[in-house]
C-alpha positions as CSV (number, residue, x, y, z in Angstrom):
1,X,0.0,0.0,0.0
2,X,1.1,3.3,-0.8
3,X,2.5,6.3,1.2
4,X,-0.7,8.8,1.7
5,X,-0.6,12.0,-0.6
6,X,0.4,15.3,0.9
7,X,-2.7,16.5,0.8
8,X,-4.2,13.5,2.8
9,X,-1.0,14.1,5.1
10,X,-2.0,17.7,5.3
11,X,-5.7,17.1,6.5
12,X,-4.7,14.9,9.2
13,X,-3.7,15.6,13.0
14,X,-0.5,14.6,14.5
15,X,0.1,12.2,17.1
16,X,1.5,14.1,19.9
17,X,-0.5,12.4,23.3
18,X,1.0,9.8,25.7
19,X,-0.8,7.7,27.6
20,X,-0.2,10.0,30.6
21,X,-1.9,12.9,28.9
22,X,-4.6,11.1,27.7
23,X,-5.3,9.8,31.1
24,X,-5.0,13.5,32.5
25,X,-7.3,14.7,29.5
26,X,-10.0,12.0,30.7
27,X,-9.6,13.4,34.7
28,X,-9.6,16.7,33.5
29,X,-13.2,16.0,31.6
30,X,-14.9,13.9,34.7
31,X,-13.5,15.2,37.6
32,X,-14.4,19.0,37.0
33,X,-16.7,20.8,38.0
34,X,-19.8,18.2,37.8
35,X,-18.9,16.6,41.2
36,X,-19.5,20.2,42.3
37,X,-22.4,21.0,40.4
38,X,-24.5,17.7,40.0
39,X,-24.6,16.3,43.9
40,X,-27.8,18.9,44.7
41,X,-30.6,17.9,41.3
42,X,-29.5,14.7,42.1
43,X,-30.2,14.5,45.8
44,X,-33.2,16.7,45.1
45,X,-34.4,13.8,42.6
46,X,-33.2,10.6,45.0
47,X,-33.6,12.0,48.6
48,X,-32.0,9.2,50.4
49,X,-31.1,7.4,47.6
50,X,-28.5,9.4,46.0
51,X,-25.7,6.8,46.7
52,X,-28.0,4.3,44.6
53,X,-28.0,7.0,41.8
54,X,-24.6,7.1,41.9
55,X,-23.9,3.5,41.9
56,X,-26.5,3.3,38.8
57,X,-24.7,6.0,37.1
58,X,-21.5,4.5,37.9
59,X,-22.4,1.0,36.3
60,X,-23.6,2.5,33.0
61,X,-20.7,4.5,32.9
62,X,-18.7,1.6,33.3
63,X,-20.8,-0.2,30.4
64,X,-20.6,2.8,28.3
65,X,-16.0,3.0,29.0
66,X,-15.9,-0.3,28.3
67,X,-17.8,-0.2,24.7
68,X,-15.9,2.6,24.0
69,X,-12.3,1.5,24.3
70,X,-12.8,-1.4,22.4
71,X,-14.3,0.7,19.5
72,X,-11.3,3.0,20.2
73,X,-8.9,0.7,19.7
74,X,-10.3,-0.9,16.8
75,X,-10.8,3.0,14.9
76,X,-8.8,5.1,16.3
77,X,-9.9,8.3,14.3
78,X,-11.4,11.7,15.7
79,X,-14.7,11.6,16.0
80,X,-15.6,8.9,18.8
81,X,-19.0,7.2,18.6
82,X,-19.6,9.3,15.1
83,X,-17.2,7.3,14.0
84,X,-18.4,4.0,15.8
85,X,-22.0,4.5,14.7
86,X,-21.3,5.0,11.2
87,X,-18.7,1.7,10.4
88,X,-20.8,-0.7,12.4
89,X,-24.3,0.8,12.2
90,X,-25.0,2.3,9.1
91,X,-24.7,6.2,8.4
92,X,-27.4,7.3,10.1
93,X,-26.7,6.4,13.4
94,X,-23.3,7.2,13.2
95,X,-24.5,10.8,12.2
96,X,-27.4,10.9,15.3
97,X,-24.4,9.7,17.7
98,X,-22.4,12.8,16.5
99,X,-25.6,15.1,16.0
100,X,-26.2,14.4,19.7
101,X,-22.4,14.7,20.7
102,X,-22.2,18.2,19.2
103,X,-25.4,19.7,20.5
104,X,-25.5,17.9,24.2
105,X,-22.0,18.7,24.7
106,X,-22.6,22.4,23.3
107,X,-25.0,23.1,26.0
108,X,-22.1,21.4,28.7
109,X,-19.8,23.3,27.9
110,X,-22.5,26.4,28.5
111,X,-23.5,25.1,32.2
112,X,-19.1,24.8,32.6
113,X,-18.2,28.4,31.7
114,X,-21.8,29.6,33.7
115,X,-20.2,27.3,36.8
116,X,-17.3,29.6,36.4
117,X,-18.6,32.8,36.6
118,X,-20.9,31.3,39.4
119,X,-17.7,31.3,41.4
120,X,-15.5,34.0,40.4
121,X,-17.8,36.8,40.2
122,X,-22.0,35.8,41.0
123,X,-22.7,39.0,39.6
124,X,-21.3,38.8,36.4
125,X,-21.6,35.1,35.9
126,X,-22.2,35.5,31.9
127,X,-19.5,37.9,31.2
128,X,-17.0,35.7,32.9
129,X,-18.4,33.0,31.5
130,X,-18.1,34.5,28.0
131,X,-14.4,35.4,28.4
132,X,-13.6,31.9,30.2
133,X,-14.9,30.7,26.6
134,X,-12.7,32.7,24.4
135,X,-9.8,32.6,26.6
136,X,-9.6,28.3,26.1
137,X,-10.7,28.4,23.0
138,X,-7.7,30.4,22.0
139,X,-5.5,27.9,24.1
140,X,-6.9,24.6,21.9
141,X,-6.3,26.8,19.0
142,X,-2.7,26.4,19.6
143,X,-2.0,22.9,19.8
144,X,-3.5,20.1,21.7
145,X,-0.4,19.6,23.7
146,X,-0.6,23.4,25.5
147,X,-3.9,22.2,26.2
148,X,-2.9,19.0,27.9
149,X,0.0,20.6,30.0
150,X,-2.8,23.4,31.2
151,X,-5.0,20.4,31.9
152,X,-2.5,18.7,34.0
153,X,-2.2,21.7,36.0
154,X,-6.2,21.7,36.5
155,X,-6.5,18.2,37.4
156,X,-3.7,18.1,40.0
157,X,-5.3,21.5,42.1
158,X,-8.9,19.7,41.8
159,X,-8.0,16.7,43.1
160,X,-6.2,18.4,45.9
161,X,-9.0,20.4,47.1
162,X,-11.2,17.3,47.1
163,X,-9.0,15.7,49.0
164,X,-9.4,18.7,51.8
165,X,-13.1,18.3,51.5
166,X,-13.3,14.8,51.8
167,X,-10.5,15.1,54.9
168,X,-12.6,17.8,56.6
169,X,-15.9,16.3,56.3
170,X,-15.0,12.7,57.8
171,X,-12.9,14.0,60.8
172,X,-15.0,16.6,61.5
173,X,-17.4,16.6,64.4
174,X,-20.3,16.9,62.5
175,X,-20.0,13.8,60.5
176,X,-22.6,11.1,61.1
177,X,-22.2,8.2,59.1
178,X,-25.9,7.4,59.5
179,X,-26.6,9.9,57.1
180,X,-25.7,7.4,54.4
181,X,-28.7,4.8,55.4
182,X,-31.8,4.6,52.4
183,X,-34.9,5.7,53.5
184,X,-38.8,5.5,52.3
185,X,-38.1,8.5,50.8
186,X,-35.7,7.0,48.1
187,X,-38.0,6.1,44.9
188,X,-37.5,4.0,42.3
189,X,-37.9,6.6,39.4
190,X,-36.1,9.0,41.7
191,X,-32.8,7.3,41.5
192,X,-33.4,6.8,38.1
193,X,-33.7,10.6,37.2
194,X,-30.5,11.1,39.9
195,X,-28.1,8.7,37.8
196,X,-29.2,10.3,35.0
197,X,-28.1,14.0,36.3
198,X,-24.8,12.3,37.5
199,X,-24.3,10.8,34.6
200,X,-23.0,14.0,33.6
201,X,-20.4,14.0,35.7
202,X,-19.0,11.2,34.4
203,X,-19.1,11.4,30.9
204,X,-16.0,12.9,30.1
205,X,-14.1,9.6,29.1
206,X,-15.5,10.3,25.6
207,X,-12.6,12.8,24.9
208,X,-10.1,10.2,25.0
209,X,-11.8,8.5,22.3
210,X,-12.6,11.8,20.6
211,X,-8.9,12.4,20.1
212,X,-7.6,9.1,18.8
213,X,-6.0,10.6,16.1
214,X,-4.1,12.9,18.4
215,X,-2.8,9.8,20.3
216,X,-0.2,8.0,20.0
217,X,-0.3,4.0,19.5
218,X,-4.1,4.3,20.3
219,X,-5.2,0.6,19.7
220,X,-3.0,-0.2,22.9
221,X,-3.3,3.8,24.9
222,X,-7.1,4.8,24.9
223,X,-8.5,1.6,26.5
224,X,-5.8,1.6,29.0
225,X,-6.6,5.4,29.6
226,X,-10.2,5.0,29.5
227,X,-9.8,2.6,32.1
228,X,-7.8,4.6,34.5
229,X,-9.6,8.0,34.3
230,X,-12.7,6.4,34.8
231,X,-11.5,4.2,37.7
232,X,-9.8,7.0,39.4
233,X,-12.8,9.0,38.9
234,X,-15.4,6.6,40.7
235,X,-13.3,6.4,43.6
236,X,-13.3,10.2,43.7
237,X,-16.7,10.7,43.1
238,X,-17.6,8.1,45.7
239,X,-15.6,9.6,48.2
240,X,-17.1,13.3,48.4
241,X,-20.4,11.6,47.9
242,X,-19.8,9.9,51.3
243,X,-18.3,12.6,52.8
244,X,-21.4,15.8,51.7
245,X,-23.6,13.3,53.1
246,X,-22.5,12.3,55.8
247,X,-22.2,16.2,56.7
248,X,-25.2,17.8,55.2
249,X,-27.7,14.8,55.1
250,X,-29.6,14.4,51.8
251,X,-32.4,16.8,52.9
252,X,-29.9,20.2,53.4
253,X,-27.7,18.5,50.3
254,X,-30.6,19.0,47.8
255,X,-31.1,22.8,48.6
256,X,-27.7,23.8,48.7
257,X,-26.5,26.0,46.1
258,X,-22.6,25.0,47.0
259,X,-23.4,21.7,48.8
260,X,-19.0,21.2,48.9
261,X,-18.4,24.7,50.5
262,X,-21.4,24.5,52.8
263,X,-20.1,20.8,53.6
264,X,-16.6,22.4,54.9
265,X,-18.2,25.0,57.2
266,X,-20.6,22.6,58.9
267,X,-17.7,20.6,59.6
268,X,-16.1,23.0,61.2
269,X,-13.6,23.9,58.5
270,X,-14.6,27.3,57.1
271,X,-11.3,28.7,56.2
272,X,-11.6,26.0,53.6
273,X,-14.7,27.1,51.9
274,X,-12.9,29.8,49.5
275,X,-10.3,27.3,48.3
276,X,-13.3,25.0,47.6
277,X,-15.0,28.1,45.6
278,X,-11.4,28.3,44.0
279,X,-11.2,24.6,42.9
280,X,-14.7,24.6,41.9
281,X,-14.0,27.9,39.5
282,X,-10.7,25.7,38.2
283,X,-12.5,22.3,37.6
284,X,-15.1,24.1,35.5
285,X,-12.5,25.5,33.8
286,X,-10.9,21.9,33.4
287,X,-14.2,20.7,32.1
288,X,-14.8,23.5,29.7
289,X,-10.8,22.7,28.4
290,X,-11.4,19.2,27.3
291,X,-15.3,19.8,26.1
292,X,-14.4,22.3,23.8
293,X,-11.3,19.9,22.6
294,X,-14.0,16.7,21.9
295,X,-16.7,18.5,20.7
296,X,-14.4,20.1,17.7
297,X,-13.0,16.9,17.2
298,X,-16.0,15.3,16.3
299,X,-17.6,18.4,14.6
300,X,-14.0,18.1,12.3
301,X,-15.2,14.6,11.6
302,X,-18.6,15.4,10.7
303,X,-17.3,18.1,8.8
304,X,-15.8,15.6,6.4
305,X,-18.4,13.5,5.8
306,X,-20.5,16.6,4.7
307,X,-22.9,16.4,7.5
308,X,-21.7,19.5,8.9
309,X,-20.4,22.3,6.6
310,X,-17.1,20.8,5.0
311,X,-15.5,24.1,5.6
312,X,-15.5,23.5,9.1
313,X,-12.7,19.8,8.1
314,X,-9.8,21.9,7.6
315,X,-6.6,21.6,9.9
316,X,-4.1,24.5,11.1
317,X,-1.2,24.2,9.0
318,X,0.8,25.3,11.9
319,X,-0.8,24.3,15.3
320,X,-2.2,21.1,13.8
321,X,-5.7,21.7,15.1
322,X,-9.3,22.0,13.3
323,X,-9.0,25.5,14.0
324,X,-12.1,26.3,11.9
325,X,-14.2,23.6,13.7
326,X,-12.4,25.0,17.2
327,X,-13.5,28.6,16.5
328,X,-17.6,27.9,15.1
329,X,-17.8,26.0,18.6
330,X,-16.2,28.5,20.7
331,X,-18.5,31.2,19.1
332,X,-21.6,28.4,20.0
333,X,-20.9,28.1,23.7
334,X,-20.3,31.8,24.2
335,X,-23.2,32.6,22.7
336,X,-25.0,30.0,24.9
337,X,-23.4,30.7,27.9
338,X,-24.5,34.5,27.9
339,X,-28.0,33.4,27.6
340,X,-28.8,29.9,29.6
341,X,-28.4,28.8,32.9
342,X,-26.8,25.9,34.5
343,X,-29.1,23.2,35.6
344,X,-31.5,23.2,32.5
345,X,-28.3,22.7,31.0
346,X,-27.1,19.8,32.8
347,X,-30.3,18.3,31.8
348,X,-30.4,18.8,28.1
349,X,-26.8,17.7,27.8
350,X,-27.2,14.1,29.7
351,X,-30.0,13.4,26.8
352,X,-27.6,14.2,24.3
353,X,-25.0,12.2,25.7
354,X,-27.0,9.3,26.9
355,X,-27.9,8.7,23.4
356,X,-24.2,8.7,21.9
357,X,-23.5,6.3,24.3
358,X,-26.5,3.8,23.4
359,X,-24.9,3.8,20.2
360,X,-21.5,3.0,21.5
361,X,-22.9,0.3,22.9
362,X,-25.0,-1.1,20.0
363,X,-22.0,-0.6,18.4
364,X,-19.7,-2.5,20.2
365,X,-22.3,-5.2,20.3
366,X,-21.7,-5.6,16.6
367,X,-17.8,-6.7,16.9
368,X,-16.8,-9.8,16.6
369,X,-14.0,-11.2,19.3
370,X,-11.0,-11.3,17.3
371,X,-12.2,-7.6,16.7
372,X,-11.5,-6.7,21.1
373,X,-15.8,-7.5,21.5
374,X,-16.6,-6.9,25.2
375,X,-18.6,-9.8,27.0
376,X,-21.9,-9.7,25.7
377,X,-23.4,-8.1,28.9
378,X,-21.7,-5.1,28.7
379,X,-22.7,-3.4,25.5
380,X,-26.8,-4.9,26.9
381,X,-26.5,-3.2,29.8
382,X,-24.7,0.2,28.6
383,X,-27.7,0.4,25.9
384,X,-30.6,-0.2,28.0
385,X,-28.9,1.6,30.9
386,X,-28.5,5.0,28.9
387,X,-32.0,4.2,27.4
388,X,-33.5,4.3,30.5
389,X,-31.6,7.0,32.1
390,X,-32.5,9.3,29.4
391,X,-36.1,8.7,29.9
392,X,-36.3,9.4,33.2
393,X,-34.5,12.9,33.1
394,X,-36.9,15.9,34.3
395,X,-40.0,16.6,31.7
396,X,-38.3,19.7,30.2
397,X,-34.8,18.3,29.3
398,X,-36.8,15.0,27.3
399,X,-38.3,17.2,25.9
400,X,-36.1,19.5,24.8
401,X,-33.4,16.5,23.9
402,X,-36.2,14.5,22.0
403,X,-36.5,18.1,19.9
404,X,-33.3,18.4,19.0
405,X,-32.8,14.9,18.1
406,X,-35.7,14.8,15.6
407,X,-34.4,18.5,14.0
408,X,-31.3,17.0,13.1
409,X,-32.9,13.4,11.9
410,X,-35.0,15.7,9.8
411,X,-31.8,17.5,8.3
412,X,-29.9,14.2,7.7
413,X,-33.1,13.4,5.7
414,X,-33.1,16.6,3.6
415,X,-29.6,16.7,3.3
416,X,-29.7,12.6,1.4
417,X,-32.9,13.9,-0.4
418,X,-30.8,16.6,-1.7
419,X,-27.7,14.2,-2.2
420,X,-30.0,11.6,-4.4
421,X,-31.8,14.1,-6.8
């Protein structure tokens, strides 16, 4: 087989990730700023039951990794599940995985940047929120690997002020470990809609995958880093989970607007509530980082397919990057994060992702095992996990996800219409 043409060459990304970064790029995606954000709708949702929720969420998540690495490692091409969808399934579910990719992640990135300028400056939320935008934007646009050493950086002060949290909480004399007992009050479609809003939280393993042509030897690196973000980040999760509760109790967790600072001062530790504001401003920022890196990644690859505009394909001849792709997403979530608020986009963007993980895991059902195929229960329980989950979000975000979902099955169907006459 021949060498690939220049131009091929010249539309492609480099390899420049190692499997450290690409673990740090995973962290930097699921341990942000949804730990901080998620813990109240959820409690709100599952009372009592909140560590079931997580648990669900958890498990699914675990379904969805799993589904995904394999896939990964088989096509290791930006894009993720658009990608996925589209060799195993047929176009059009590779183009609904990406469609609800794009838009669900959209609005996440939104409800990071807002979690920002929640923090920084509760006045000006939006404007903050709009620069936080344009000021990581222009750091992607650079190069993937500035990104990745600001990400590290991220990572490393988040997981240090969780640590303090979790450390405060449990030693404190406030902590009452029968706090964590399931009550009458914990109902079944409640935990449901709870694992869906932490599902959220944990979805961030996806930009691994979306950047597996930005990593190098990726058949052997993203399942291995799939694998570790996501375990590190259950243990994490589970811990502060413990900990809030154990403070706060699920009733005074579901009405708090900073459940982790107000955790700190009931435990006695209120010199450590700013620092917690701090890491909860720099985990959003984390989040917002690596969202905006996967969701350009798979608009680039939609881009080439001619679902999106194929403008939007092109790579920096410098920097490396889908610059074009980086920018029209940027301008996207700055425009959304000056006009939405947080939770109703926390909501619409677990629909979204729910769905592009049901088609990971149809996908993945469809390999055969000299292909990597998971044990057959995975990919059954990822699908009917995210199925359910997605159904059981609040009224407004179905609704709004269902919406969106049919708009852009009814472009894909004017846009082949248009392609066959």
């Amino acid at each position: 087989m021949g060498k690939p043409s220049a131009a091929a060459d010249a539309d492609r990304l480099q390899r420049h990730l190692g499997a450290f970064d690409a673990v740090v790029i995973g962290l930097g995606s699921m341990v942000g700023a949804g730990i901080f954000a998620a813990l109240a709708p959820a409690a709100s949702a599952a009372g009592s039951g909140l560590l079931l929720g997580l648990a669900l969420a958890a498990v699914v998540a675990y379904c969805n990794a799993t589904s995904s690495a394999r896939l990964a490692a088989r096509y290791p091409q930006s894009g993720g599940t658009y990608v996925y969808g589209r060799e195993r399934l047929g176009d059009f579910w590779g183009y609904l995985a990406g469609w609800g990719f794009v838009v669900g992640k959209t609005a996440s990135c939104a409800a990071m940047a807002l979690t920002v300028g929640s923090y920084v400056w509760p006045t000006q939320a939006h404007a903050v929120a709009v620069a936080a935008v344009v000021a990581l934007t222009a750091v992607n646009y650079v190069g993937v690997q500035k990104a990745a050493w600001l990400t590290r950086a991220i990572v490393a002060v988040v997981l240090a002020v969780l640590a303090a949290v979790v450390t405060a909480c449990l030693t404190g004399s406030t902590a009452d470990t029968g706090r964590w007992a399931i009550g009458a009050d914990a109902g079944f479609h409640g935990v449901l809609q709870a694992a869906g809003l932490l599902f959220f939280a944990f979805a961030g393993y996806a930009r691994i995958a979306t950047l597996g042509e930005e990593v190098r030897d990726p058949e052997r690196t993203i399942p291995r880093a799939i694998s570790v973000a996501l375990g590190i980040t259950l243990v994490v999760y589970a811990a502060v989970a413990l900990a809030v509760l154990a403070v706060l109790g699920p009733d005074r967790l579901a009405h708090s607007a900073a459940p982790l600072a107000d955790a700190v001062r009931t435990a006695g530790a209120p010199g450590l509530a700013p620092a917690v504001r701090v890491g909860a401003a720099v985990a959003a920022l984390g989040s917002l980082l690596a969202l905006i890196l996967g969701v350009s990644r798979t608009t680039l690859a939609m881009a080439r397919d001619h679902h999106l505009p194929h403008v939007l394909a092109a790579v920096h001849p410098r920097f490396r990057v889908p610059h074009r792709a980086e920018l029209t997403v940027g301008a996207a979530v700055a425009l959304l994060a000056a006009t939405t608020d947080v939770r109703g986009a926390i909501g619409f963007s677990s629909f979204g992702v729910l769905v592009y993980y049901a088609v990971a895991n149809a996908s993945a059902w469809t390999l055969t095992p000299a292909e990597g195929r998971p044990p057959r229960i995975v990919p059954v329980l990822g699908t009917a996990g995210c199925l359910v989950l997605a159904f059981a979000l609040p009224g407004g975000s179905l609704l709004w996800g269902a919406a969106v979902l049919v708009l852009g099955a009814a472009a894909y169907a004017v846009r082949l219409r248009a392609a066959r006459t």
